[in-house]
N, C-alpha and C positions, 0 to 999 in steps of 0.2 A: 268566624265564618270561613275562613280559607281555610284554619288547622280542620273544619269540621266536613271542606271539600277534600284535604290532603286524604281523612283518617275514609269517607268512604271512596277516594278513589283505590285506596290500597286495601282495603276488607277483601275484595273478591280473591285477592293472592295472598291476604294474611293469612297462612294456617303454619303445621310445623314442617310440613315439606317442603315448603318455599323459607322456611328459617331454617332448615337445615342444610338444603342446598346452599344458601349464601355463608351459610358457618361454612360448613365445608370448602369453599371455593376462599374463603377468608384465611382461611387455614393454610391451603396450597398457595394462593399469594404468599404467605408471612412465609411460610416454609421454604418454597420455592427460587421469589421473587426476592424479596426483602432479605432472606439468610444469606445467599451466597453471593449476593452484590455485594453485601456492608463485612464480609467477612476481612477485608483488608483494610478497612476505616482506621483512622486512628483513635477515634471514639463516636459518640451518638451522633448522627443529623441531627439540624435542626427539629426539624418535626420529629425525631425521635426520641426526645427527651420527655419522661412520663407527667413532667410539673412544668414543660413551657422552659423558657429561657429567658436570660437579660439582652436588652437588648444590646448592648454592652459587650456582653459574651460575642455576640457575631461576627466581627472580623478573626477574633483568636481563634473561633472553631473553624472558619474557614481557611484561615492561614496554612494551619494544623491539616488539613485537607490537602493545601494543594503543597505541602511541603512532602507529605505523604504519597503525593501524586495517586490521588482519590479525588479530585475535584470533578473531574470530567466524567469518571464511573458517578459521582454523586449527584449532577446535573444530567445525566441521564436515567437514574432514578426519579428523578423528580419528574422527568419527563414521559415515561413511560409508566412507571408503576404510581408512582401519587396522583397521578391525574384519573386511576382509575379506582384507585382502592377506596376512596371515601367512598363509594356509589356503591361496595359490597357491604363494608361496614357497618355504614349509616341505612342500605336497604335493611339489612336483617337486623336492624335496633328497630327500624318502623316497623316492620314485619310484626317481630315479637312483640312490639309494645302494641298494634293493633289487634293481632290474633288473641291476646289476652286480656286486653282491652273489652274487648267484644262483648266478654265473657263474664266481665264484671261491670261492665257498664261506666268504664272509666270516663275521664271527661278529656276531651279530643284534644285540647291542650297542649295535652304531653306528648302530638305526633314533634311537637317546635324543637321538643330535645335532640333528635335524631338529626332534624332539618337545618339547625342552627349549629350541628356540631358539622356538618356536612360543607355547608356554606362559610366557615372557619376556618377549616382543614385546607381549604381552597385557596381562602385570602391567603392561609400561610404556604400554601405550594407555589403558589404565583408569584408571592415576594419571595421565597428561598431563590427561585428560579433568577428572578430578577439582580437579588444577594451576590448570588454565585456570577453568574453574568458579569457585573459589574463590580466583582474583585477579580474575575480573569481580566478584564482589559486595564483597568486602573489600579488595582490590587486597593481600593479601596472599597466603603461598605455606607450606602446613604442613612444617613442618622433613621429617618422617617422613615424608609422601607423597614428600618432595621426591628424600629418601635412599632411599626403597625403588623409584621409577624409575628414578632415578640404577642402583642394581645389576642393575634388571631390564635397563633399557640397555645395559649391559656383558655382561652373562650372552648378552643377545640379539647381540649381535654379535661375542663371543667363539663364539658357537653355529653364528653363520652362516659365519664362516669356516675353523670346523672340518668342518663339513658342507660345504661347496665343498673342504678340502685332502683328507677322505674323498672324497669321488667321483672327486677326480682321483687318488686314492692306489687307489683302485678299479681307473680305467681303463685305468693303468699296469699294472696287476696284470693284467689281463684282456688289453690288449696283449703283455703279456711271455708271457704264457701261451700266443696266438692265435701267435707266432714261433717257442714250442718246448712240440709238443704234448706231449712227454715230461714235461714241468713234471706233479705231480701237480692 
């Protein structure tokens, strides 16, 4: 019932203009935004890691941060650019998953992909934030924040490549359909 409020509040702006615009704007973040902050990193963010993290790993990458004197450029990433970037992302994975959707008559469902990697991305921005936080004043790393972005991590990037294999699982459909209009 709610995926099936999410999927018709966002039809009227699913088409490819409205996924293009947010590709593009996804683009100049990552290019823009994300490039030339993390160009002095000593390696990945948290949330930058394409498979999630241990949660384990978190005081060493943070360490490795503030030894690097990146810690503060790296909580101001979180702060500015993570708090905004899931909402371009995860809009142009609903976008494309409804516009195509539409079209095949998917089942509303799959808006949860987008929604749940979006809601993710979050928990783990908010605990990096918190991460970071509280190795600048203690230079230590709470076990539980450390384990619940550790999942939100995985959740979030299990999320986003289910939302990219739907749309292409979409487009196919819509392709196969657009070669044999008899397809119901």
């Amino acid at each position: 019932m709610i995926a099936t409020r999410v999927w018709n509040a966002l039809s009227p702006v699913a088409n490819i203009w409205t996924f293009a615009a947010l590709f593009i704007v996804a683009v100049l973040f990552t290019r823009f935004g994300f490039k030339p902050q993390g160009l002095h990193y000593p390696e990945h963010t948290l949330d930058g890691r394409h498979f999630g993290f241990w949660p384990a790993d978190v005081h060493g990458i943070l360490e490795r941060f503030d030894k690097a004197k990146q810690l503060d450029t790296y909580l101001e990433q979180e702060w500015k650019l993570d708090l905004v970037f899931p909402l371009i992302y995860c809009g142009m994975l609903a976008v494309g998953i409804v516009a195509v959707g539409n079209r095949v008559h998917a089942p509303h469902w799959l808006i949860w992909l987008p929604l749940v990697t979006a809601i993710a991305d979050y928990v783990e921005n908010f605990n990096a934030i918190w991460l970071i936080r509280s190795y600048q004043a203690t230079q230590t790393t709470p076990d539980a924040l450390a384990k619940l972005a550790a999942i939100a991590s995985r959740v979030k990037w299990d999320g986003l490549w289910l939302s990219a294999i739907a749309l292409v699982w979409l487009l196919a459909c819509w392709g196969i359909r657009a070669m044999n209009p008899t397809t119901p």
